[in-house]
Backbone as numpy.savetxt, mean C-alpha at the origin, in Angstrom:
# Nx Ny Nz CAx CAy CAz Cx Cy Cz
-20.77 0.77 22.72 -19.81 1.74 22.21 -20.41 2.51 21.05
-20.21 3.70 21.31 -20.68 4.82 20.00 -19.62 4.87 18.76
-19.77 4.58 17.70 -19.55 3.91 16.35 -19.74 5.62 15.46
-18.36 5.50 14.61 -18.51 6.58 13.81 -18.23 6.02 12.31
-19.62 6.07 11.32 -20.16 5.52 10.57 -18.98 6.11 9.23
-18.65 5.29 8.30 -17.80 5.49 7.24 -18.67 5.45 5.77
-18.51 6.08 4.67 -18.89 5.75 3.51 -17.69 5.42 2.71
-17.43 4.55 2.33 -16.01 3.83 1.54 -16.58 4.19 -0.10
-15.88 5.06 -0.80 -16.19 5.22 -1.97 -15.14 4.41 -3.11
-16.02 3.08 -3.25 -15.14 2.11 -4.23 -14.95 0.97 -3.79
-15.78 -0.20 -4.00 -14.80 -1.11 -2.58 -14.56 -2.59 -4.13
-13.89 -2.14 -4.73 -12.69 -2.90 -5.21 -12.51 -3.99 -4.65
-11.01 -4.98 -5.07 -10.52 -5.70 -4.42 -9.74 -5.45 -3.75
-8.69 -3.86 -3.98 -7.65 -3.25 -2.78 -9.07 -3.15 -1.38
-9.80 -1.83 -1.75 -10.58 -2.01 -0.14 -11.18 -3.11 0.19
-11.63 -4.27 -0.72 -12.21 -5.71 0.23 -11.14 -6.42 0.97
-9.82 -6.39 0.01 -8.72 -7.27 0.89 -8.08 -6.24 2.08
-8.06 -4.97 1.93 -7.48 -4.08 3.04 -8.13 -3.22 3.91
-9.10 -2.53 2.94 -9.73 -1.24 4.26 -10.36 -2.04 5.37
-11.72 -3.55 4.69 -12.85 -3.72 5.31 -11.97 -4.75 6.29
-11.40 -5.72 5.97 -10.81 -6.40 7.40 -10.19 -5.49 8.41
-8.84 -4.41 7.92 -8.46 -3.48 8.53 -8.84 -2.96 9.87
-10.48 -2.20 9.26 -11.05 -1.45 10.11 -12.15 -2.38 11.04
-12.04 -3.65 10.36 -13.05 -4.78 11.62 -12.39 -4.83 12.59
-10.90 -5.18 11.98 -9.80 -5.64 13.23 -9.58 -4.12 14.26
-9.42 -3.01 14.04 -9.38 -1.72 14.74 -10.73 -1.52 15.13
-11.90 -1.79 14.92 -13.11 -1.22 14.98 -13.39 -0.46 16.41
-13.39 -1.52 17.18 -13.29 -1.37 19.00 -12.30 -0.13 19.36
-10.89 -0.68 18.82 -9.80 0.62 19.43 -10.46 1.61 18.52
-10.33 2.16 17.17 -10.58 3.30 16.88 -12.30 3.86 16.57
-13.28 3.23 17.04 -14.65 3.42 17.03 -15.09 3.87 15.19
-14.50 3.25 14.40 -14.56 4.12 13.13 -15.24 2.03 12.46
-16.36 2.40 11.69 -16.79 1.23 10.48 -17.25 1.77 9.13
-17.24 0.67 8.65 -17.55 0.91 6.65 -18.88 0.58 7.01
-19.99 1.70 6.94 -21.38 1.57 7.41 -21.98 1.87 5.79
-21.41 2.18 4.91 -22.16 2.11 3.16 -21.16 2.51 2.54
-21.44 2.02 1.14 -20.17 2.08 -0.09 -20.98 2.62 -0.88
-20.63 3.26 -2.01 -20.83 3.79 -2.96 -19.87 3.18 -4.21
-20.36 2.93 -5.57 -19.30 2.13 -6.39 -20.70 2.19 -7.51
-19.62 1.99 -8.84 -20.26 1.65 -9.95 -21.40 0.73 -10.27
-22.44 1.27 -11.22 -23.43 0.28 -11.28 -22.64 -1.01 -11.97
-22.28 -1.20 -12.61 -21.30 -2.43 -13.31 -20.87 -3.26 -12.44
-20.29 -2.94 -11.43 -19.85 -3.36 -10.43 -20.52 -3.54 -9.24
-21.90 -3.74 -9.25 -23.02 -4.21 -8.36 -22.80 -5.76 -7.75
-22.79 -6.64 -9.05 -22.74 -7.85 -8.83 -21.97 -8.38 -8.31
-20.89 -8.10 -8.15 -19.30 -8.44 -7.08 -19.41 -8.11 -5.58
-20.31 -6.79 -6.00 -19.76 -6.13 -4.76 -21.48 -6.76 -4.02
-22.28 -6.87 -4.40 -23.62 -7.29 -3.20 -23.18 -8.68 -2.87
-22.07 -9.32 -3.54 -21.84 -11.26 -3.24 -21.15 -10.67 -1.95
-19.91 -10.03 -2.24 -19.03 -9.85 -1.52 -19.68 -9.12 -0.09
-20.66 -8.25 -0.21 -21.45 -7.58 1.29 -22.19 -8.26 2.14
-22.87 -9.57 0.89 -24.31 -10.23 1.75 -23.18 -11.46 2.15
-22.14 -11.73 2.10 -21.54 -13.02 2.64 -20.48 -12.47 4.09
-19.83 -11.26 3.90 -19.00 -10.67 4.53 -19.57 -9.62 5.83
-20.31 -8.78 5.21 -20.63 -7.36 5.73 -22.24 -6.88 5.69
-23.09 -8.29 6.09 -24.35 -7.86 5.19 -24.90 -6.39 5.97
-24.70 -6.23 7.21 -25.15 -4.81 7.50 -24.55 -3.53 7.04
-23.61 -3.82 5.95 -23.09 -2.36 4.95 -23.99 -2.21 3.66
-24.47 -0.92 3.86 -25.90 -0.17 2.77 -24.58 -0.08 1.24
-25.49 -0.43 0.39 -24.55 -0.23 -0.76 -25.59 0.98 -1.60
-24.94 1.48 -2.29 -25.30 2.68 -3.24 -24.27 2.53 -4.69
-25.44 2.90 -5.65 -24.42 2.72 -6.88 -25.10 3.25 -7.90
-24.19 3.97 -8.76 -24.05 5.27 -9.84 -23.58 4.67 -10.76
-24.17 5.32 -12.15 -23.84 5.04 -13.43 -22.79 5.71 -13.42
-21.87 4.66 -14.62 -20.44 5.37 -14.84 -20.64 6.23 -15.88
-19.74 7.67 -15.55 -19.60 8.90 -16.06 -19.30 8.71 -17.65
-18.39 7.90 -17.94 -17.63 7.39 -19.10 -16.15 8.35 -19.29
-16.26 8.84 -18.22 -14.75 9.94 -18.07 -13.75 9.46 -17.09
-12.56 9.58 -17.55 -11.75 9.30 -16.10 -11.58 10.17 -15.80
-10.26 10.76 -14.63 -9.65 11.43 -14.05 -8.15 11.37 -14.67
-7.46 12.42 -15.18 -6.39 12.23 -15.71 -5.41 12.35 -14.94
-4.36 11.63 -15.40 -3.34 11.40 -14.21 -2.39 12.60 -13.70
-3.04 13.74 -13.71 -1.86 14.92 -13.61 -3.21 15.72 -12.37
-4.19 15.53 -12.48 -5.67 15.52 -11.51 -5.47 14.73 -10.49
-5.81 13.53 -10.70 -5.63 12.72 -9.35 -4.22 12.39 -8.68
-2.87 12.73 -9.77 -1.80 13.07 -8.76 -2.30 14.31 -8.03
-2.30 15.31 -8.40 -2.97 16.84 -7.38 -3.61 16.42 -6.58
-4.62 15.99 -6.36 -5.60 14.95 -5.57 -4.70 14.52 -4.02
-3.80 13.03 -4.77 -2.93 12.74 -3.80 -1.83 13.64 -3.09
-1.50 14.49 -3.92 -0.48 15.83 -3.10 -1.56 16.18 -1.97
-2.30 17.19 -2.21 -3.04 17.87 -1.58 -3.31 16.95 -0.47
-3.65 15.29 -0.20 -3.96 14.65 1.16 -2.53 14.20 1.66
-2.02 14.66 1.01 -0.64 14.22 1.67 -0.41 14.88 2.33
-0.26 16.39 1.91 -0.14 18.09 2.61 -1.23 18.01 4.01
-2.27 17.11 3.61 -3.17 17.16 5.35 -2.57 16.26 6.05
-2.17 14.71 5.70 -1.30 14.20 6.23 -0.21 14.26 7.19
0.53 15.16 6.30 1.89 16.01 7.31 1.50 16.35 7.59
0.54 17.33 7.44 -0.07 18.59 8.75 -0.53 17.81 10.12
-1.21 16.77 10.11 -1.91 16.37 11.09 -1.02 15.26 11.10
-0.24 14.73 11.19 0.49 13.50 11.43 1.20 13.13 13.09
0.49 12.62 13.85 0.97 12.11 15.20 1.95 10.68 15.01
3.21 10.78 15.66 3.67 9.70 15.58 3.07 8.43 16.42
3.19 7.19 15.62 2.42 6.20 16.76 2.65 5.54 17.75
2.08 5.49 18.83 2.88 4.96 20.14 2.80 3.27 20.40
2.78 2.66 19.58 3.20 1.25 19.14 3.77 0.34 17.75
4.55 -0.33 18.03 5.39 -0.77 16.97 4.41 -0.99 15.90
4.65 0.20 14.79 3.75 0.06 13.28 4.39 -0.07 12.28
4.16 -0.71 11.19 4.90 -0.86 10.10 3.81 0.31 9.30
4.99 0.90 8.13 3.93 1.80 7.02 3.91 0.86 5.36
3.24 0.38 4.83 3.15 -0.41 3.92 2.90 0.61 2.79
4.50 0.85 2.27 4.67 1.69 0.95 4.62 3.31 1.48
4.92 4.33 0.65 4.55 5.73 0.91 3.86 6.23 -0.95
3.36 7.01 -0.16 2.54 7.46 -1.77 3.97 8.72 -1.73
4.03 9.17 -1.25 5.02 10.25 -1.85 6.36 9.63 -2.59
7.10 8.33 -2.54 8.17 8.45 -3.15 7.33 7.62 -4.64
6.65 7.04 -4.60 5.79 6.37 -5.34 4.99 7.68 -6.69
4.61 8.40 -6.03 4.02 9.55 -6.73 5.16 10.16 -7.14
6.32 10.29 -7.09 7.10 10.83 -7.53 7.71 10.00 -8.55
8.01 8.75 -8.42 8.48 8.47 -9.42 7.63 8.28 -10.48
6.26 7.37 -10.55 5.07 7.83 -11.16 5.05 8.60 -12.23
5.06 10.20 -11.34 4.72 11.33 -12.24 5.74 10.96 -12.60
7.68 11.13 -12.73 8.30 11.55 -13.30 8.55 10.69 -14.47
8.47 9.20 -14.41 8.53 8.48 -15.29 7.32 8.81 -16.52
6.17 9.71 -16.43 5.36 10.09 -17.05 5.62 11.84 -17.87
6.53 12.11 -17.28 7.06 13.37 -17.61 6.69 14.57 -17.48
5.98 14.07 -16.22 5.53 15.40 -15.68 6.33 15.78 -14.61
7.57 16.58 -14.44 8.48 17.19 -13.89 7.86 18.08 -12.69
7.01 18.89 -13.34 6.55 19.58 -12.19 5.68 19.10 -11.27
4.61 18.10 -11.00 4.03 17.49 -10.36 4.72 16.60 -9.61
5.92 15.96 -10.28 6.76 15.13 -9.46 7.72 15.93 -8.12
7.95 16.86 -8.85 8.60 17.79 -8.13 8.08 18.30 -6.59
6.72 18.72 -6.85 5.87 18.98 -5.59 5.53 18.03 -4.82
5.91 16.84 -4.80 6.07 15.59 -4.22 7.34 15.74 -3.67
8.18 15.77 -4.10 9.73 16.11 -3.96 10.12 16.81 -2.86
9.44 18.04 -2.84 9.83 19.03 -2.29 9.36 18.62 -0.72
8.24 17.45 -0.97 7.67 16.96 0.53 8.49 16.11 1.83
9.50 15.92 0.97 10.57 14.79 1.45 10.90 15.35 2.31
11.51 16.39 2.64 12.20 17.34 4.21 11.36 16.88 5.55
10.03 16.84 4.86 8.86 17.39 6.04 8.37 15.92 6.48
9.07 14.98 5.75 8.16 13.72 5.70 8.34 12.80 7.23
7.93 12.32 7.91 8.52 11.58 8.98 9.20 10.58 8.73
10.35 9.90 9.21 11.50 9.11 9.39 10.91 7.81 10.31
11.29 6.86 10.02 11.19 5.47 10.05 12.32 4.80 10.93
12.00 3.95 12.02 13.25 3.30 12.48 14.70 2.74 11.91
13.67 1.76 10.87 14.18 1.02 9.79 13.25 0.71 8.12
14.06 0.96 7.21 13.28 0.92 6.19 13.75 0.13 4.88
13.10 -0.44 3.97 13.01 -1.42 3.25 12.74 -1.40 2.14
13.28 -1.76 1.14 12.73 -1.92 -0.42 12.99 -3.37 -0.77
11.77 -3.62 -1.16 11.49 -4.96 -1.66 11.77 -5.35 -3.49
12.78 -6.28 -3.74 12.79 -6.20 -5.08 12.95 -8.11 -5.54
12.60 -8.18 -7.18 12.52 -9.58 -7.18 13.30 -9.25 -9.01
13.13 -10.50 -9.19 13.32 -10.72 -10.75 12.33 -10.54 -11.79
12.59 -10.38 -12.96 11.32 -10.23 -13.51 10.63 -11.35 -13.63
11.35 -12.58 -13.63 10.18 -14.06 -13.74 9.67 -13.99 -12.25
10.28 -13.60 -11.33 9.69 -13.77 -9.70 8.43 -12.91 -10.00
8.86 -11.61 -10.18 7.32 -10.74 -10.69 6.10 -11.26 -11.29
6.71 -11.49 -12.55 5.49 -12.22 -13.69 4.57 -13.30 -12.88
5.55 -14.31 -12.23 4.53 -15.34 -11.33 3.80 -14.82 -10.36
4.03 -13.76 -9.54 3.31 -13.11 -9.05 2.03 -12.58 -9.18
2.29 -12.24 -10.50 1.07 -11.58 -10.94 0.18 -12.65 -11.73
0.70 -13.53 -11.72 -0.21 -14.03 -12.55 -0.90 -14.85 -11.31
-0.30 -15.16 -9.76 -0.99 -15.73 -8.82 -1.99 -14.35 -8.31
-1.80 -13.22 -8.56 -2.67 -12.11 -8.26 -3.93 -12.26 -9.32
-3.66 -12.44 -10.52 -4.78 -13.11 -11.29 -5.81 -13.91 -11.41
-4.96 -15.09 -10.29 -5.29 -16.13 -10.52 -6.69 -15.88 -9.31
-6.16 -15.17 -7.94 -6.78 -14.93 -7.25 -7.56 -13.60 -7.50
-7.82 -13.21 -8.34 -8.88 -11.73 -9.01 -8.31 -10.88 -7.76
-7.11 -10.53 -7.76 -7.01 -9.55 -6.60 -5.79 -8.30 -7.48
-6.10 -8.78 -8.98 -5.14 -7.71 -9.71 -5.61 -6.16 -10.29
-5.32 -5.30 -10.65 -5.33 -4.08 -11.11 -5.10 -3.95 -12.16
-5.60 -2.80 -12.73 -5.05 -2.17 -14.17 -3.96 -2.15 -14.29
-2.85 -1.02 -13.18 -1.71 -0.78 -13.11 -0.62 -1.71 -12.82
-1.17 -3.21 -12.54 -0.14 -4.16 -12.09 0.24 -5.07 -12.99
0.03 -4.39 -14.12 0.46 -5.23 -15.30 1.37 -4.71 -16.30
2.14 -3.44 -15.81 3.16 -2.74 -16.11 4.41 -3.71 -16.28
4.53 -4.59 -15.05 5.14 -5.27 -14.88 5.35 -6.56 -16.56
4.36 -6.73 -16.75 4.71 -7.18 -17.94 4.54 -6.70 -19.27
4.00 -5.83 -19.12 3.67 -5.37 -20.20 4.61 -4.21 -20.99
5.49 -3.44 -19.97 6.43 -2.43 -19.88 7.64 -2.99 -19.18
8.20 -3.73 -18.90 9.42 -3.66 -18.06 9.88 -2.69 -18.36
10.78 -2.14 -18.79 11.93 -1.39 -19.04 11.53 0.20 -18.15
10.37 0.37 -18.15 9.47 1.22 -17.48 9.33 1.12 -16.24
8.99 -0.18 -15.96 9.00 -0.31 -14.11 10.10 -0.24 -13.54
11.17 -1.08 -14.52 12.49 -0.68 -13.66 12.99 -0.01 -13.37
12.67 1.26 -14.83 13.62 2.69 -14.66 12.87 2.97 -13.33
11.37 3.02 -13.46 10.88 3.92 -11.93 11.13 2.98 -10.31
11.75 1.65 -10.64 11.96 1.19 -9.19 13.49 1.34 -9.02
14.40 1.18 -10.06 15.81 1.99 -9.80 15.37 4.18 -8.97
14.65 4.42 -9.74 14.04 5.73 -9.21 13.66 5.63 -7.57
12.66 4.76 -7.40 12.60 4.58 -6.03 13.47 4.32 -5.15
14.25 3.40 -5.58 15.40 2.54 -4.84 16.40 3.99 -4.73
16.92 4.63 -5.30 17.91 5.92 -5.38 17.29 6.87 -3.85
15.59 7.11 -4.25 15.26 8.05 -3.22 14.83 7.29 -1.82
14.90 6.55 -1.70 14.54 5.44 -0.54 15.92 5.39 0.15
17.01 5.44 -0.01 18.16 5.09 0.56 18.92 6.70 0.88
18.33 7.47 0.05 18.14 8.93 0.14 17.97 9.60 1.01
16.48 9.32 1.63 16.08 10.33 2.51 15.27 9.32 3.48
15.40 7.90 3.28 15.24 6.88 4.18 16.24 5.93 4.88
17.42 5.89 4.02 18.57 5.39 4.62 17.64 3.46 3.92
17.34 3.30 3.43 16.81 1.88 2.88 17.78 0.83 2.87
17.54 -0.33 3.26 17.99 -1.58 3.03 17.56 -2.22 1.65
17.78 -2.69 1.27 17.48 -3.28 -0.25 17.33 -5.05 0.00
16.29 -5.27 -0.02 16.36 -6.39 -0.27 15.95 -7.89 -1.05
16.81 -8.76 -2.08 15.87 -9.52 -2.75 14.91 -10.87 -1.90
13.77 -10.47 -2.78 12.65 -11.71 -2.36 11.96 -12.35 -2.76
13.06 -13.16 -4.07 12.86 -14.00 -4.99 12.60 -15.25 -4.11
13.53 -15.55 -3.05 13.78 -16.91 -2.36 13.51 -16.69 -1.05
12.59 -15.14 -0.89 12.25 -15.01 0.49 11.85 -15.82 1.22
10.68 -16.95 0.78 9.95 -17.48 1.32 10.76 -19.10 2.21
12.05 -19.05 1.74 13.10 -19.70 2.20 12.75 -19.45 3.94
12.72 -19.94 4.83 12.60 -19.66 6.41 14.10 -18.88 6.92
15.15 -19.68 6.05 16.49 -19.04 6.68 16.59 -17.84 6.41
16.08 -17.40 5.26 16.38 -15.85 4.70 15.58 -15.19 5.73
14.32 -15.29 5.61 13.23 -14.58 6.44 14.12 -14.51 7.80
14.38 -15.48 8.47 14.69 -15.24 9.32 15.90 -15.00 9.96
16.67 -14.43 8.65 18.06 -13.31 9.09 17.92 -11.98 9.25
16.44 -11.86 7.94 16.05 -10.49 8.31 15.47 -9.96 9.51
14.77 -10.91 9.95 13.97 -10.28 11.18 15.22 -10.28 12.09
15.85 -11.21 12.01 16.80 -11.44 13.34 17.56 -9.69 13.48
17.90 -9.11 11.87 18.69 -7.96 11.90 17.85 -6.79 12.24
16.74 -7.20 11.88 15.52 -5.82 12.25 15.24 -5.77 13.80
15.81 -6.88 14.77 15.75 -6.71 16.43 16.76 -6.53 16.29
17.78 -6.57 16.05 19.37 -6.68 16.68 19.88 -4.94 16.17
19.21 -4.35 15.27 19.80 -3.00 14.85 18.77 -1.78 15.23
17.32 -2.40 16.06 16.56 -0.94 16.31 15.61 -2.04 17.76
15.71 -0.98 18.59 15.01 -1.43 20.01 13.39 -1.24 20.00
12.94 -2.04 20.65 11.75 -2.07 20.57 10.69 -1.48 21.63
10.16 -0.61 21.19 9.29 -0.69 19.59 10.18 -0.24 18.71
9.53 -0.12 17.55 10.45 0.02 16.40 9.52 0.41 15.46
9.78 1.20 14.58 8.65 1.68 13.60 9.23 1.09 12.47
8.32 0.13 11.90 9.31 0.07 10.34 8.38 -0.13 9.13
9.34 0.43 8.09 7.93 0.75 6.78 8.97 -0.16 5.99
7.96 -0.73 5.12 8.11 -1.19 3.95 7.39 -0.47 2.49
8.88 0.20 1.99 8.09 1.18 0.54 8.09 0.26 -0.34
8.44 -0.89 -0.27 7.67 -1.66 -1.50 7.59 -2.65 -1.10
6.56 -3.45 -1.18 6.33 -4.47 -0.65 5.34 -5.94 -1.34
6.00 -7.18 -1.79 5.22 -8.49 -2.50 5.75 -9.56 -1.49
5.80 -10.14 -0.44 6.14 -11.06 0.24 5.31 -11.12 1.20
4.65 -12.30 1.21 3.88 -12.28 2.46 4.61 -13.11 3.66
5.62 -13.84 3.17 6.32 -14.50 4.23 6.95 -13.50 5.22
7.06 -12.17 4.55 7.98 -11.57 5.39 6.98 -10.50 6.47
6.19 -10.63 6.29 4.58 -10.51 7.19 4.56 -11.11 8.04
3.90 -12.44 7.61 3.86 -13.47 8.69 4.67 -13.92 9.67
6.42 -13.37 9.42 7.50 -13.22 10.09 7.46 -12.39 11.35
7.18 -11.08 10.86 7.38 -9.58 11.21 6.07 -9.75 12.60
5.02 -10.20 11.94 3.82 -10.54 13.09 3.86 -11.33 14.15
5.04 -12.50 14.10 5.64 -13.38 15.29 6.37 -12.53 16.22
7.03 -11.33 15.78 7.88 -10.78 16.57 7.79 -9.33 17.59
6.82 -8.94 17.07 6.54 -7.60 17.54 4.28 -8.31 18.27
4.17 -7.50 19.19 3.03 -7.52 20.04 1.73 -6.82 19.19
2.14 -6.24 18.42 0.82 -5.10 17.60 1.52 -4.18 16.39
1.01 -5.24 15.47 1.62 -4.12 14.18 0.29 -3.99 13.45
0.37 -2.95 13.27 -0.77 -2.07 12.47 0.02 -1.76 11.04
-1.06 -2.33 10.02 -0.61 -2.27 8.68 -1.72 -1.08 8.28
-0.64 0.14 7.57 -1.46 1.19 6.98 -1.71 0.53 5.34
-2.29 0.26 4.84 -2.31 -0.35 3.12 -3.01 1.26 2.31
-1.79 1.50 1.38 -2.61 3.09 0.79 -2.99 2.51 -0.69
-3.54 3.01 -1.75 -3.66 2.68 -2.80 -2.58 2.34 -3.89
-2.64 1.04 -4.50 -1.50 0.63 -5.57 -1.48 1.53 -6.86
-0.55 1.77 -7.37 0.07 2.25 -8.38 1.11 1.98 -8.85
1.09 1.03 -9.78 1.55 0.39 -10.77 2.92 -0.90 -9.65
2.42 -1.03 -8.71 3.21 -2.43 -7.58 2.39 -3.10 -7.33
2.91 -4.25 -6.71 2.20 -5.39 -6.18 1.72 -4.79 -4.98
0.75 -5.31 -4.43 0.01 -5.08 -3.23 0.48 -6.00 -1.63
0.44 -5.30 -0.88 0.80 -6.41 0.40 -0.45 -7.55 0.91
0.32 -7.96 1.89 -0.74 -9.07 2.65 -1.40 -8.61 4.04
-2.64 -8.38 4.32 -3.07 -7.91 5.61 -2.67 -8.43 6.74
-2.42 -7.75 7.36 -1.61 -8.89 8.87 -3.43 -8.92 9.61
């Protein structure tokens, strides 16, 4: 089979735990691999353990850091603009897929909790055009359910800069997940649900039971926020082929790869 070669710019712990299994597991159906990375010289030593044990036939390349970031009113523009190719080119999928999070309601609250009105806005305005979901979901916990979370995301080096909002800001995450939660039920029609005690089997498995009993299958269903892996490992017993899209975190917990 003829193989269409990828350069992954960054491979982190979001792309080691999501892009590179991802695209092993699709490799065959969609002919697409992570054939070289590009990433910080600093970040050599993680990333050649992580290639020569995992991926040793991926070429690594690596650049001194600039000492500049990208400011957050830039790389929101950034994410608009692939969103705008997104919709443009967006085919619906012809097997039961879940979407893990959306950057657009996410970028919106984001920017707005940052006070940038107008950037949030042009996110906003994307909502009309956006595609619709069978069934859809917001995932929410307590703040001690959170905190342990993150500190098992710690524990396992699979945390972020931005995922420590959570403790470091509450009052901040909430205003922007009350924000989410408002536009999710909005222009998604959202279920709300807590998953403090998800990992309970009975809970898990009222939800799934309601996610067959209220949409026929296939069934497209996204989860815009998402920390439970029980409710994964659920969702994967029941449906024949779910394809997890994983997009980049900003300032949430991250999902579990099916």
């Amino acid at each position: 089979m003829s193989f269409k070669n990828l350069l992954l710019i960054g491979c982190g712990p979001h792309a080691r735990t999501f892009y590179f299994p991802t695209l092993k597991k699709l490799q065959t159906e969609t002919g697409l691999r992570i054939s070289a990375v590009v990433d910080l010289k600093n970040n050599q030593p993680s990333v050649d353990v992580f290639l020569s044990e995992k991926y040793p036939d991926c070429v690594s390349y690596y650049v001194e850091p600039s000492g500049e970031k990208l400011s957050e009113e830039l790389t929101g523009m950034l994410y608009y603009a692939a969103l705008r190719v997104d919709l443009d080119e967006y085919i619906p999928p012809l097997q039961p897929t879940i979407q893990d999070s959306t950057i657009i309601l996410r970028s919106i609250v984001f920017h707005s909790s940052n006070g940038n009105k107008e950037l949030s806005k042009r996110f906003e305005n994307l909502l009309h055009s956006h595609p619709r979901f069978g069934k859809s979901f917001v995932l929410v916990a307590s703040p001690e359910t959170r905190l342990h979370r993150l500190e098992l995301r710690i524990s396992h080096k699979n945390d972020a800069p931005d995922d420590y909002i959570v403790r470091d800001d509450y009052p901040r995450f909430k205003a922007m997940e009350e924000h989410l939660i408002e536009l999710a039920k909005q222009y998604f029609n959202a279920d709300i649900i807590e998953t403090d005690y998800l990992e309970t089997p009975e809970i898990s498995g009222n939800i799934i039971e309601t996610i067959i009993s209220q949409a026929s299958i296939p069934v497209k269903v996204t989860l815009l926020k998402w920390h439970c892996f029980r409710f994964f490992q659920l969702v994967r017993q029941h449906f024949v082929r779910v394809v997890l899209i994983a997009d980049c975190s900003m300032c949430w917990e991250n999902s579990m790869l099916l």
